[in-house]
PAPADREN-545283 format. One record per residue (C-alpha): residue number from 1; residue in one letter; x, y, z. Coordinates in steps of 0.001 Angstrom, whole numbers, plus 524288, in hexadecimal, padded with zeros to 5 digits. Example, Ala and Ser with C-alpha at 12.3 -4.5 7.8 and 13.67 -1.06 7.14 Angstrom:
2
   num   residu      c1      c2      c3
     1        a   8300C   7EE6C   81E78
     2        s   83566   7FBDC   81BE4
***
This chain:
407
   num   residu      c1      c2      c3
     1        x   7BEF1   81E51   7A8B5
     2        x   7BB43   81479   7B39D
     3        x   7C15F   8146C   7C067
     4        x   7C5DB   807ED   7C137
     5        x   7C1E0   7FA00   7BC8A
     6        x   7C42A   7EC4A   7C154
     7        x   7C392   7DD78   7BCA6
     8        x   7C6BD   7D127   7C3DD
     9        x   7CB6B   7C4F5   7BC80
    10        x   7C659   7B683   7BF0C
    11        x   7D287   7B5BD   7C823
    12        x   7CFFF   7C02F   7D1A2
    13        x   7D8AA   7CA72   7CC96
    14        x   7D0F6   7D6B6   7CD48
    15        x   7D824   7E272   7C2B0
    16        x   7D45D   7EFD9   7C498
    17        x   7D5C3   7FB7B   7BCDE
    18        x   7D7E6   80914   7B9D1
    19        x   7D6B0   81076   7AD97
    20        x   7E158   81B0B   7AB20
    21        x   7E4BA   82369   79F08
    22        x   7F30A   8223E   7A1BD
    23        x   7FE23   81AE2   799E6
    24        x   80316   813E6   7A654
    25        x   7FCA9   809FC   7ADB7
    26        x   7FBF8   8035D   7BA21
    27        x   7F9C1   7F465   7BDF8
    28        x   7FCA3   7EB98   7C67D
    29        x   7F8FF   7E15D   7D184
    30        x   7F363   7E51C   7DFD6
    31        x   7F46C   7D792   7E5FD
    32        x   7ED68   7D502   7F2ED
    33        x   7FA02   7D0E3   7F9C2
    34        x   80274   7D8A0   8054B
    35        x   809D6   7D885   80E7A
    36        x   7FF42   7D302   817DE
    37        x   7FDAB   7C763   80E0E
    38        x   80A2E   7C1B6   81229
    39        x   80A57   7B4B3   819DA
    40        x   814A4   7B0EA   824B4
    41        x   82115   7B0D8   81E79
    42        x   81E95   7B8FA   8122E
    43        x   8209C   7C5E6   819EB
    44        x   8251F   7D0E2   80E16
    45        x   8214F   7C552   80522
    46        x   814E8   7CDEB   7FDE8
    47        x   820AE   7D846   7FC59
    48        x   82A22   7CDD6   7F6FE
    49        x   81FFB   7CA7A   7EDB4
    50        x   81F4D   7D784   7E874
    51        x   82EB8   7D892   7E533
    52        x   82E7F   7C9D8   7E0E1
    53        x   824CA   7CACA   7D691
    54        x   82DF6   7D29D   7CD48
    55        x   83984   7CABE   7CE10
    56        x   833D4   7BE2B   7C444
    57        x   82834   7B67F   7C126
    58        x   82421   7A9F5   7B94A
    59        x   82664   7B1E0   7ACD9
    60        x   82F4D   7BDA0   7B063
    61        x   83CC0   7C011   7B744
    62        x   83F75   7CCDA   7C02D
    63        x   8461D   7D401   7B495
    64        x   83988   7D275   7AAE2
    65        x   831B4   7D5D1   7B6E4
    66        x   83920   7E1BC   7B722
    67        x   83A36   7E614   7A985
    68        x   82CDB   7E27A   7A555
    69        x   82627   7EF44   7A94C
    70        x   83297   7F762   7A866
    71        x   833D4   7F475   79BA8
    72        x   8271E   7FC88   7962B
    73        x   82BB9   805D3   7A1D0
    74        x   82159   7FFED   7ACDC
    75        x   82213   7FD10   7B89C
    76        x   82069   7F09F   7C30C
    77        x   81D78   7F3A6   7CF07
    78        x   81925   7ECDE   7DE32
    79        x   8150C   7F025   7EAF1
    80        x   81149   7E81D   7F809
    81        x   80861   7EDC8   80241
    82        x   803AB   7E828   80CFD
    83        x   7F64A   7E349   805BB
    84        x   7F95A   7E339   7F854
    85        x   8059E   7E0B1   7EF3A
    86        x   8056C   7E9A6   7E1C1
    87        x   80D25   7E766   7D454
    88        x   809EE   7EF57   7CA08
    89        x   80F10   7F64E   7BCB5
    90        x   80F58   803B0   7B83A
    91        x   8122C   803AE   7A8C7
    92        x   80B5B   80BA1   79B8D
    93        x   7FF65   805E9   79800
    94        x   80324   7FD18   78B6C
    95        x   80AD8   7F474   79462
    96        x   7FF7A   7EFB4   79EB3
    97        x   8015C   7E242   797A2
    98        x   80E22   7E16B   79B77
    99        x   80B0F   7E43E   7AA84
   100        x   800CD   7DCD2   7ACAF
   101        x   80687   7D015   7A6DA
   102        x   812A9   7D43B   7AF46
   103        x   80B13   7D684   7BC35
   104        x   803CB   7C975   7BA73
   105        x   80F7C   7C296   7B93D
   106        x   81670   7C914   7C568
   107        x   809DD   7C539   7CCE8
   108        x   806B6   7B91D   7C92E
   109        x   813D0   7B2DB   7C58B
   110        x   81F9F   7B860   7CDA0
   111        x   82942   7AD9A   7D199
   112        x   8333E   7B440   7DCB0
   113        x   83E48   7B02C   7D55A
   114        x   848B4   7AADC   7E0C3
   115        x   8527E   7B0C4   7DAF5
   116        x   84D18   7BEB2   7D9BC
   117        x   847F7   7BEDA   7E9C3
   118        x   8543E   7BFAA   7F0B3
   119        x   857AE   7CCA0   7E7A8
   120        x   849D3   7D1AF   7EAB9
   121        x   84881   7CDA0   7F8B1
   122        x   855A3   7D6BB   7F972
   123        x   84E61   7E345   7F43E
   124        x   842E6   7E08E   7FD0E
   125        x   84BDE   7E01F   80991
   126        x   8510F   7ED75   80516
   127        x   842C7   7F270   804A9
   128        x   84169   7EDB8   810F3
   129        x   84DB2   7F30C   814C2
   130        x   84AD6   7FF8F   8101D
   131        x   83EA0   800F5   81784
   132        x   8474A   800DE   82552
   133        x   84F79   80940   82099
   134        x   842F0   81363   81E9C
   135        x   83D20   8142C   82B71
   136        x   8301D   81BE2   82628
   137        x   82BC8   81101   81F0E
   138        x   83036   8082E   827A7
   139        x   82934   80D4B   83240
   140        x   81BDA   809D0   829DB
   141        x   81F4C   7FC45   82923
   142        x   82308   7FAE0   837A8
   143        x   815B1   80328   83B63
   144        x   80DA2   7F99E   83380
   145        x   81489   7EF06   838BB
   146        x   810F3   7F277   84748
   147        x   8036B   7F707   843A1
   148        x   7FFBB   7E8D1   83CED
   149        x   808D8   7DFAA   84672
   150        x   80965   7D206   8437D
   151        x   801BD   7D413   83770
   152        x   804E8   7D25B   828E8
   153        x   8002A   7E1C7   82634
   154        x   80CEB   7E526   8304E
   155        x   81740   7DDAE   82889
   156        x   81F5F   7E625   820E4
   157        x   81CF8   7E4FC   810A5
   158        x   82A8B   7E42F   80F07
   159        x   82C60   7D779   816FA
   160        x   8362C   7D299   81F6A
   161        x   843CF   7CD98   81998
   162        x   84477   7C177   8220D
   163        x   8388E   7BC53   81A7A
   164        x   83CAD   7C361   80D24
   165        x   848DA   7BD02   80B90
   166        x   841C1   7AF0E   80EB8
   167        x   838B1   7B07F   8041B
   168        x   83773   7A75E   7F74F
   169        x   83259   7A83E   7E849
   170        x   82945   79EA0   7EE8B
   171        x   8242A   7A6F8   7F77C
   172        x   8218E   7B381   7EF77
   173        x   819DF   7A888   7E51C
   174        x   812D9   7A4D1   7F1CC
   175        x   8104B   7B13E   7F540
   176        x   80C54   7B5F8   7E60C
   177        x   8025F   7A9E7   7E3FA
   178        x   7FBC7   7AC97   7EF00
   179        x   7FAB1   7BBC2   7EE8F
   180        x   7FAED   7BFCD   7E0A3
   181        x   7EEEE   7B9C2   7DAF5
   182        x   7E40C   7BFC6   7D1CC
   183        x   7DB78   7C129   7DCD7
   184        x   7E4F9   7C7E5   7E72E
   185        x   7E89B   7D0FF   7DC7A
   186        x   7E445   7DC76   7D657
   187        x   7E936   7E39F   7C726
   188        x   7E8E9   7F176   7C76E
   189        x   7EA4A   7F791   7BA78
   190        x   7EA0F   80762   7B8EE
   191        x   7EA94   80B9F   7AA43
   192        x   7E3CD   80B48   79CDF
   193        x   7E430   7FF0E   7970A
   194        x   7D4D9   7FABD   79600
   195        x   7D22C   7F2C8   7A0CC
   196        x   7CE21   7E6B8   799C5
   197        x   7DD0C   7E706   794E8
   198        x   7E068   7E5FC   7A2C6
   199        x   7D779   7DC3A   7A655
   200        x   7DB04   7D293   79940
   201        x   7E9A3   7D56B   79D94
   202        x   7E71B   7D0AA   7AD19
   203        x   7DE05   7C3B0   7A8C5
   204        x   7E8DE   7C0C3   79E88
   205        x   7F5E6   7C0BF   7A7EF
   206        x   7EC44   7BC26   7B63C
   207        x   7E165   7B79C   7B157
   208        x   7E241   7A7E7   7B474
   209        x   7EA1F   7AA3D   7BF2E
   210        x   7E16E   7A4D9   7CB62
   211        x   7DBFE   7AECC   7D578
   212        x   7E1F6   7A986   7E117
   213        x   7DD41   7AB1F   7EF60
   214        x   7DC55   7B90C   7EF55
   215        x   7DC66   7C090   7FCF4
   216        x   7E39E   7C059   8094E
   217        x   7E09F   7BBEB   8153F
   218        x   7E4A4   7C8A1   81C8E
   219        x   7E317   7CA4E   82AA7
   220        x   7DF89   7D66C   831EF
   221        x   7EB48   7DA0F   83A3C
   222        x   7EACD   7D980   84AD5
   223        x   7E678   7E408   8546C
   224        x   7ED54   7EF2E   85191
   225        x   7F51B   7F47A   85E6C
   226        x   7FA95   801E0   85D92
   227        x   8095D   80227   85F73
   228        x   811F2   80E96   8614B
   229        x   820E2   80A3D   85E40
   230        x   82F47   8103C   85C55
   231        x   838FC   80ACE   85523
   232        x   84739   810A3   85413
   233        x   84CD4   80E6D   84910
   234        x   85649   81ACA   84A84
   235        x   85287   822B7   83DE6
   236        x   853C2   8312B   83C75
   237        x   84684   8331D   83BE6
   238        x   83A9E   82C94   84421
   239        x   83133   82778   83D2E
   240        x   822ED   82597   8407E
   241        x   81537   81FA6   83DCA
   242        x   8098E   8202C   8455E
   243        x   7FE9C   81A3D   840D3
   244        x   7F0BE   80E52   843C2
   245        x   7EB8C   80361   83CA9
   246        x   7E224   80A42   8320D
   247        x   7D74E   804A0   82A79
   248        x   7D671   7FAEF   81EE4
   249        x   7D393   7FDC9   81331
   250        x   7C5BC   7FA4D   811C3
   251        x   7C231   802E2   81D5D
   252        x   7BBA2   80D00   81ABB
   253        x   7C1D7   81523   823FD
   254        x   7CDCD   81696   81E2D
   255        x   7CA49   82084   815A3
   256        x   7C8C8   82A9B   81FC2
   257        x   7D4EB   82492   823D1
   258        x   7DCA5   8283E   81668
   259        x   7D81E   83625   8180E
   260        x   7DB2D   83684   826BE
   261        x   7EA4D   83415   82397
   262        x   7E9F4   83DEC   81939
   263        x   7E57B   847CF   82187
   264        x   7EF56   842A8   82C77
   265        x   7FBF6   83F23   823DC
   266        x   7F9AF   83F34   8171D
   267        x   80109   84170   80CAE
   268        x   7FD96   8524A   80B89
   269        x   805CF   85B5F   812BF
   270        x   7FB1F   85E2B   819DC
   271        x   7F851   852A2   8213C
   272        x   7F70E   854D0   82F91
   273        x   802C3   84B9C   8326B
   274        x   80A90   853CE   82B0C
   275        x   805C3   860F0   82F4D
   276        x   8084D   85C85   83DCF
   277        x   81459   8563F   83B60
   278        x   81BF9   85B91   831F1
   279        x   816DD   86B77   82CFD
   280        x   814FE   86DBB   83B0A
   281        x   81E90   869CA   84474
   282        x   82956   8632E   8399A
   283        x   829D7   855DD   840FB
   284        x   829EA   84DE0   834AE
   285        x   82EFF   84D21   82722
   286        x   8232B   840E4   822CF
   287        x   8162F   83F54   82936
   288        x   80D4B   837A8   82445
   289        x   8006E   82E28   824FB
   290        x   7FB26   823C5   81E70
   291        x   7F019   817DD   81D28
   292        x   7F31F   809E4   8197B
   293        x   7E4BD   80309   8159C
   294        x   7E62E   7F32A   816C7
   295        x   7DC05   7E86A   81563
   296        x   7D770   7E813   822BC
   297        x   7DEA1   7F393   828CE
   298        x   7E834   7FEEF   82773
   299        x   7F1C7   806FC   82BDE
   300        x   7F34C   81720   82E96
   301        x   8002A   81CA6   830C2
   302        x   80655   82976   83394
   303        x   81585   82B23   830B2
   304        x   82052   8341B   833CD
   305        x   82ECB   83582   83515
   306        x   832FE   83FAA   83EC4
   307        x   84020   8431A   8471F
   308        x   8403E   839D0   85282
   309        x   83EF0   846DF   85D00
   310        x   832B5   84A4C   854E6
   311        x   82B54   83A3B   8550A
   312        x   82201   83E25   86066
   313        x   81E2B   84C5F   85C9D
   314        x   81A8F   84655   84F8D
   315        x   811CA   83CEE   85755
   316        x   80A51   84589   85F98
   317        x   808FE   84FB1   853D1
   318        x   803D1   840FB   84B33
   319        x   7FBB9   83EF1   85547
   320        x   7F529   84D5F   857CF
   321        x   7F280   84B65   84910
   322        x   7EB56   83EAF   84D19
   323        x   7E33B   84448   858C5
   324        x   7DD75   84F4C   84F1E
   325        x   7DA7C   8461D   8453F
   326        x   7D177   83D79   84F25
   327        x   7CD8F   848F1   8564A
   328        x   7C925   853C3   84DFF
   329        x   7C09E   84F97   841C5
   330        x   7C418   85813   8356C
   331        x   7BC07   86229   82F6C
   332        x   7B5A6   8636D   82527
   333        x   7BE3D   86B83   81E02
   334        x   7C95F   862D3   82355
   335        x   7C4A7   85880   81D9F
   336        x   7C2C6   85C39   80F6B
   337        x   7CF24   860A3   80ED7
   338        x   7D446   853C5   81311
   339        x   7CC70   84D20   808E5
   340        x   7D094   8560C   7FD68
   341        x   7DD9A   85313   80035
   342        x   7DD23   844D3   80246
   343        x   7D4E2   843B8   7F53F
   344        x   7DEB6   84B65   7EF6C
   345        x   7E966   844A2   7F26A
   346        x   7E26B   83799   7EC32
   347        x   7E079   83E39   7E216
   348        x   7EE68   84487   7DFB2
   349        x   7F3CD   83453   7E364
   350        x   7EB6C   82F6D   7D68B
   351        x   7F625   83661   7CE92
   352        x   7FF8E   82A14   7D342
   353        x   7F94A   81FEA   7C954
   354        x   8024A   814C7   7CDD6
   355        x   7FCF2   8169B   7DAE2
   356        x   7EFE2   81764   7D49E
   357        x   7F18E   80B37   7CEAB
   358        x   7F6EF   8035D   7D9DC
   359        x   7EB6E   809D4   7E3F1
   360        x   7E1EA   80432   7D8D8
   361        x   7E7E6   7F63E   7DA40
   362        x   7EA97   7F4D5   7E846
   363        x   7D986   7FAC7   7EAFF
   364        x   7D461   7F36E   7E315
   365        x   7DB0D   7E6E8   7E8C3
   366        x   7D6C1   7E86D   7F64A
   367        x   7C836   7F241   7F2FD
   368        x   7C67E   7EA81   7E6B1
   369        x   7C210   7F81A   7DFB1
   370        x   7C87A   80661   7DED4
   371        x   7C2F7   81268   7E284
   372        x   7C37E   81D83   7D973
   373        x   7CAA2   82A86   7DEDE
   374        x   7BCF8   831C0   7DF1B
   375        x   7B7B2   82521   7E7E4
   376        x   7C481   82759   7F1A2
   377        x   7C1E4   8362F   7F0C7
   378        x   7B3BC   83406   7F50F
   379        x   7B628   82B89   7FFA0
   380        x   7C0CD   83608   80611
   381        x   7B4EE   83FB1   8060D
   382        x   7AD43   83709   80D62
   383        x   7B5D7   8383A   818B2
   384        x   7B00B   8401F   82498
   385        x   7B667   845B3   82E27
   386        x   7B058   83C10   837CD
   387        x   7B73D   8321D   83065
   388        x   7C48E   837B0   83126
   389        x   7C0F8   839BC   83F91
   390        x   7BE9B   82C31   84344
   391        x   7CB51   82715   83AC8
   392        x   7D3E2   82E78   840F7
   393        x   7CF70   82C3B   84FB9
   394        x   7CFEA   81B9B   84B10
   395        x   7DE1A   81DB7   841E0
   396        x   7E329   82833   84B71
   397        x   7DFAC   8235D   85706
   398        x   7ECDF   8259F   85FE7
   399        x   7EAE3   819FE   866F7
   400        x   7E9D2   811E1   85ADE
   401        x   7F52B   8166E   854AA
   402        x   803AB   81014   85363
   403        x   80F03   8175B   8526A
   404        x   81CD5   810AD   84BD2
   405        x   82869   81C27   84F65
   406        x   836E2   81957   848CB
   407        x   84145   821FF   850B6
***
């Protein structure tokens, strides 16, 4: 069975897809629209977007919106990044029909109805609400927000409730037409309905609809100045992250990179973060690292919560972790063990097929292609020690690092 295939209508919309033996199936739109794609006064607007879209189009009201896939018991679902906004369905196979035509419509043809923003504008400043009231997620958003100053990569997806409460049905059709077009989009579609089906089914319901502009013009944010700040927002707990602008996605570098914060925070109990931090001296209930790959840059990040006594003995035992990591390559044995479990955990993660599906969308929209788990497995191998070596001396640099503390 092949990997994948792809097929691009007249318009620009390119539709990839993956062949699976299962009675459920997976589809959706990746659009090429963030966070970072908002202009001056639309800050939280891509987010907005996302809720808006379910609440009515030219053909629909919320309530059919909401029944249509619950109905056949699917689901609707969204998502905003910083890059990318996702909606997608999850539903048994017979009903693909059914989603697609819905999707398309949700895409192409949402109105904001004035009367439904108000009552959704409400929920969002609870989500936004909630976030302060969870200090280890809000210290990502604050972290980011210093890392990328003045730039749209900083602004928080949730958006600010000075401008959310401003904005109109006119502006989320603004925002819609210009974003959501064939060519700024891509369909995902994970199941096994032939692909031809799928392909009839997409030129039927956005076929004649024009490609639009396509693109964004993105620019690269400033110089990057490393920053060490406290904020007290009197919590129980402090919480930390330490962390450096990383690399984008199309670097090559960042591979090394992904295995780097495995070895240093990942998710196995055996991360050095955790080893340090937690089975050995019991300074933390959480540590952990991660990479953020964008266009044209990225983000690495190492987070814990700690007792407020404990915030500095946590930082020189994080940053002992750091100096042997750009001081002392591994060995060889070192390093196939970090391999085997990094592949292994990609390949354990597979077993998530809504993930699956939504990692095949959002690729292929910014690689244009999708590499097979044997292709990802082969290019961790390649890694050398030497190139772990000079990523962590560039990434862990401790004069290049920021640190964002919460006491």
């Amino acid at each position: 069975m092949a990997h994948y295939s792809f097929h691009t209508l007249s318009n620009g919309l390119r539709i990839v897809y993956k062949p699976t033996a299962s009675t459920v199936s997976y589809c959706g739109f990746a659009v090429n629209a963030g966070t970072r794609d908002e202009l001056s006064g639309e800050f939280g607007m891509a987010h907005f977007v996302e809720h808006l879209i379910f609440k009515g189009t030219e053909h629909r009201k919320a309530w059919h919106i909401l029944n249509r896939m619950e109905n056949v018991g699917g689901e609707l679902n969204a998502y905003t990044a910083k890059e990318e906004t996702t909606v997608y369905a999850v539903f048994l196979e017979k009903h693909l029909s059914r989603a697609v035509e819905l999707l398309c419509d949700l895409v192409l043809h949402s109105q904001f109805p004035s009367g439904e923003i108000d009552r959704e504008v409400e929920v969002i400043l609870d989500e936004i609400n909630s976030y302060k009231d969870n200090p280890a997620e809000l210290v990502y958003d604050e972290f980011e927000n210093l890392l990328f100053s003045g730039h749209a990569l900083g602004h928080n997806i949730l958006g600010d409730p000075a401008e959310l409460v401003q904005f109109t049905s006119q502006d989320g059709r603004r925002f819609l037409k210009r974003q959501y077009t064939p060519s700024n989009m891509v369909f995902f579609f994970m199941g096994h309905t032939p692909f031809k089906r799928v392909i009839s089914l997409l030129e039927n319901y956005m076929g004649s609809e024009p490609a639009g502009k396509g693109g964004n013009l993105r620019s690269a944010p400033g110089e990057y100045i490393p920053f060490t700040e406290r904020r007290v927002l009197k919590t129980f707990q402090t919480h930390a992250l330490v962390g450096n602008r990383a690399y984008s996605m199309f670097d090559e570098r960042r591979v090394p990179l992904f295995l780097l914060n495995n070895i240093l925070g990942g998710p196995g109990m055996n991360s050095r973060l955790n080893i340090a931090l937690r089975e050995k001296t019991g300074c933390v209930y959480t540590v952990e690292s991660s990479v953020t790959s964008y266009t044209d840059t990225g983000v690495f990040a190492v987070y814990f919560g700690t007792d407020p006594k404990k915030v500095d003995k946590c930082l020189t035992l994080m940053n002992k972790e750091f100096k042997r990591l750009r001081d002392t390559a591994l060995t060889a044995s070192q390093l196939a063990a970090a391999k085997k479990q990094f592949i292994g955990q990609m390949g354990v993660g597979t077993e998530n097929r809504e993930s699956m599906a939504l990692g095949l969308g959002k690729t292929f929209l910014h690689y244009n292609k999708y590499d097979s788990l044997e292709e990802s497995f082969q290019r961790i191998e390649a890694i050398t020690a030497t190139d772990l070596l000079q990523v962590a001396n560039e990434i862990l640099d401790e004069k290049a690092v920021s640190t964002l503390v919460f006491v």
